[in-house]
C-alpha positions in Angstrom: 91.3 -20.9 4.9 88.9 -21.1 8.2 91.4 -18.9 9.6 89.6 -15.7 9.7 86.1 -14.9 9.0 84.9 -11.8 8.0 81.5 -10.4 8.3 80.3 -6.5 7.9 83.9 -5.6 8.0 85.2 -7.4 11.2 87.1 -10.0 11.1 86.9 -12.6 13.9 90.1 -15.4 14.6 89.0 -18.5 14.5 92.4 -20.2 15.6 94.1 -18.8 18.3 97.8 -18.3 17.6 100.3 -15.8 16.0 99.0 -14.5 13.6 101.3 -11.2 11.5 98.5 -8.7 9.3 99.2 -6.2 7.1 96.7 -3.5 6.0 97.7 -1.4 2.8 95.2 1.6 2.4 94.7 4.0 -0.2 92.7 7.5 0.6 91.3 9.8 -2.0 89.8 13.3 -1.5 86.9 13.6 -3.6 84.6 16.5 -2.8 87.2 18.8 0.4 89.4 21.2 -0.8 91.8 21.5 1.6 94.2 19.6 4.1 93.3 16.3 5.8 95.3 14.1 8.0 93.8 11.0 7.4 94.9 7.9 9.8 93.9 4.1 10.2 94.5 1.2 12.8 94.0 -2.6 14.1 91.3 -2.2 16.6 91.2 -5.3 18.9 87.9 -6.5 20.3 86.5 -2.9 19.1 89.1 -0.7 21.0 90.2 2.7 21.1 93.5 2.7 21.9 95.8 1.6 19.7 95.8 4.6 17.1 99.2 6.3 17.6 99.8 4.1 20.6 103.4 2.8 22.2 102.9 -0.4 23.5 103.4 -3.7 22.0 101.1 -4.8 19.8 100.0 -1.8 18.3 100.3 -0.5 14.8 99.0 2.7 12.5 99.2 4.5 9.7 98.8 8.4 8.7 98.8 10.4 5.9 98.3 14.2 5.0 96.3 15.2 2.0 97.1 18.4 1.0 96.0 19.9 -2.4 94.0 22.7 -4.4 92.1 20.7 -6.2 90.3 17.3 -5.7 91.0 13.4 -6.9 94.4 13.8 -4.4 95.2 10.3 -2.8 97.9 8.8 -0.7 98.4 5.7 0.6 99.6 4.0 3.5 100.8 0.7 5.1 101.4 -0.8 8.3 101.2 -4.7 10.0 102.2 -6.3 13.2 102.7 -9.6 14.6 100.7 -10.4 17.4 99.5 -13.3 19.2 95.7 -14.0 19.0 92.9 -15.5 20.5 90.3 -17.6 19.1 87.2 -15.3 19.1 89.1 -12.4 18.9 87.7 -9.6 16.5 89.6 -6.9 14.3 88.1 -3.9 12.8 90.4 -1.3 10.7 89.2 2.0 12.5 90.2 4.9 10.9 91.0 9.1 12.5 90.3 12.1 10.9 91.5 16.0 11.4 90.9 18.8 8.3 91.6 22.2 8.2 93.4 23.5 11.3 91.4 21.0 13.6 94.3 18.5 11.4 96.1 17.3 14.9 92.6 17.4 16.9 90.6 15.0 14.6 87.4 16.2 15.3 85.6 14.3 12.1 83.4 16.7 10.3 83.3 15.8 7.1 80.2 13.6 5.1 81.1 10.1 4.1 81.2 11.2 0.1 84.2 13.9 0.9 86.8 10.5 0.9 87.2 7.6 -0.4 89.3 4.5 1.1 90.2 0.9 -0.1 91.9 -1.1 2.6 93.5 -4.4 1.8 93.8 -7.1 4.9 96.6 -9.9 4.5 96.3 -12.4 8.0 98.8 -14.9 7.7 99.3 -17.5 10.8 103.1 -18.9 11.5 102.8 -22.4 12.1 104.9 -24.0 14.7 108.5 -25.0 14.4 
């Protein structure tokens, strides 16, 4: 408590330490019929970088809709351990390919073709 605060879906560190996060994600196509790859990941201080990235500290998911029909979900998971800053902020950004544009993700589609619900577990390790 008075770990993390959250406000218009950021989430801003309030003590600086090591913090590990999980994010558990379910997508649901509602209104495309066709394929999607659908991913999501742990921005840091609003960046860009981190979806499908190498380095330490970075962390995503992906998943690949494909059906004739519509209601088809998946879901995905991922969390890392990281050490944080106090004032640091995290946003769960989220990429986007369809049709044979899949790998490109060049995000076309309206808001109302998916549907996503995104839990976000923060736990701190306390020192020994």
């Amino acid at each position: 408590s008075g770990m993390v605060t959250e406000s218009s879906g950021v989430f801003t560190i309030q003590e600086a330490g090591t913090y590990t996060i999980t994010v558990n994600c379910v997508i649901e196509d509602q209104t495309f019929n066709n394929r999607i790859v659908a991913g999501m990941y742990l921005s840091l201080n609003d960046d860009t970088s981190r979806f499908r990235g190498t380095t330490s500290g970075t962390s995503f998911a992906l998943c690949y809709l494909r059906h004739d029909d519509y209601g088809f979900g998946e879901s995905m998971t991922f969390s890392l351990t990281e050490v944080f800053s106090a004032s640091d902020n995290i946003r769960l950004k989220s990429k986007l390919g369809t049709n044979s544009d899949a790998r490109n993700y060049n995000d076309t589609l309206a808001n109302s073709a998916l549907k996503w619900w995104c839990g976000l577990r923060v736990v701190k390790h306390l020192r020994a």
